[in-house]
C-alpha positions in Angstrom: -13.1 -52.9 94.5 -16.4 -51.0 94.8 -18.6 -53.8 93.2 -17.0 -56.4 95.7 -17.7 -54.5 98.7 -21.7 -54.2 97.2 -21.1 -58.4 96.6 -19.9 -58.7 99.9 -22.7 -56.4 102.3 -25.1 -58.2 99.7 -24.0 -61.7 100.5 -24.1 -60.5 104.2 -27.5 -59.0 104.1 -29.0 -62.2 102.6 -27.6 -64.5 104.9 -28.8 -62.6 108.1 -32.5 -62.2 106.2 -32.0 -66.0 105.8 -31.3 -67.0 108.9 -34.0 -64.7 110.8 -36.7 -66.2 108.4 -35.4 -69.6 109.1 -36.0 -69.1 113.0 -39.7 -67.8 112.1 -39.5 -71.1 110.1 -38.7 -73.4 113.3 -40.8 -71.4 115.5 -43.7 -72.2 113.1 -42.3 -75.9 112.5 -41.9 -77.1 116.5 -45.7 -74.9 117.0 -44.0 -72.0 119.4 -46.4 -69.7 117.8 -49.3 -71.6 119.0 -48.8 -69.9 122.5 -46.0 -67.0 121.7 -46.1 -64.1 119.4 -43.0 -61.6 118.9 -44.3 -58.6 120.1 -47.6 -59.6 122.6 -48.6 -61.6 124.7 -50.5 -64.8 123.7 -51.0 -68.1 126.5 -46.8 -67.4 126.9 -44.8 -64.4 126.9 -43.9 -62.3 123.5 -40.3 -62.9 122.5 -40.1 -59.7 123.1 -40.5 -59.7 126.6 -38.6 -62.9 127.2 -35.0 -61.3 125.6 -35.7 -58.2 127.8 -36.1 -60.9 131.0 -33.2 -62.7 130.2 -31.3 -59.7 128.7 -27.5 -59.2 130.5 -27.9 -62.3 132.4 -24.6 -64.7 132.5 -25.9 -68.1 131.5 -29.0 -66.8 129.5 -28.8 -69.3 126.4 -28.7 -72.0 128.7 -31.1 -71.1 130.9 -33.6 -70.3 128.2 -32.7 -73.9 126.6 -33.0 -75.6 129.6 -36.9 -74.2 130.0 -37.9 -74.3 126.3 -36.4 -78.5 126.4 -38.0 -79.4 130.1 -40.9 -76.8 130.1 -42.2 -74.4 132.6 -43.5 -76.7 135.2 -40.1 -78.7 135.7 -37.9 -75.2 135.5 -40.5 -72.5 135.9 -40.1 -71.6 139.5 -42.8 -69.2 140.6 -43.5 -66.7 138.4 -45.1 -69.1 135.3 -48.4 -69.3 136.6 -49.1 -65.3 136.9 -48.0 -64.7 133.6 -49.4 -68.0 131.3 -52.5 -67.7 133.9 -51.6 -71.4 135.4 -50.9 -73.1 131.6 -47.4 -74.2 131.5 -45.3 -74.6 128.8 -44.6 -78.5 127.9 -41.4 -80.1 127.8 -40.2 -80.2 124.4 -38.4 -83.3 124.2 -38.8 -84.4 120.1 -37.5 -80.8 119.3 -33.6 -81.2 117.7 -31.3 -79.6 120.7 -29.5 -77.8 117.6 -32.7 -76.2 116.9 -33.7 -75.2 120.0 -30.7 -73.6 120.5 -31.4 -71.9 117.2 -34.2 -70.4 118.5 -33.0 -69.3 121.8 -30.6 -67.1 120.1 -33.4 -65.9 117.6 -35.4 -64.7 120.8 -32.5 -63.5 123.0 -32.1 -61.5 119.8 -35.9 -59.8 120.3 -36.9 -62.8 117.6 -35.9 -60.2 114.5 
């Protein structure tokens, strides 16, 4: 019984290591880290910061999809331009939806 709850948490603890590397993997792949960083600010907000803006918000996921798939200047509003300094992020249309939303939940999840 012992050695299948060890199997078990293993299984567990490899699958969630899996899946955070794989969003480091598409965040690399689609060139997010060009302009983002986890924890600082680059051209675009840390990851960081953008779970803590969006944290406890109703809609969040979509919200955050919406903006990574049509960019800052289309869903932006206001506040963009004081914190990328006027560079927006561009619409991300050739990105897979399913991995976009793979990533949102990555970074609503402080990208860890």
């Amino acid at each position: 019984m012992k050695s299948i709850l060890i199997s078990a948490l293993t299984a567990a603890a490899v699958l969630t290591s899996t899946v955070a590397l794989a969003n480091t993997d598409l965040a690399k792949k689609n060139n997010c880290l060009a302009c983002h960083a986890v924890d600082k600010k680059l051209v675009g907000p840390s990851y960081q910061d953008i779970a803590k803006k969006y944290a406890g918000q109703a809609g969040a996921e979509a919200k955050l999809f919406d903006r990574i798939k049509k960019g800052t200047d289309a869903t932006g509003g206001p506040n963009w331009k004081a914190v990328t300094g006027g560079i927006p992020m561009p619409a991300n249309v050739m990105v897979k939806d399913d991995d976009i939303k793979a990533l949102v939940k990555w970074v609503l999840a402080g990208a860890k």
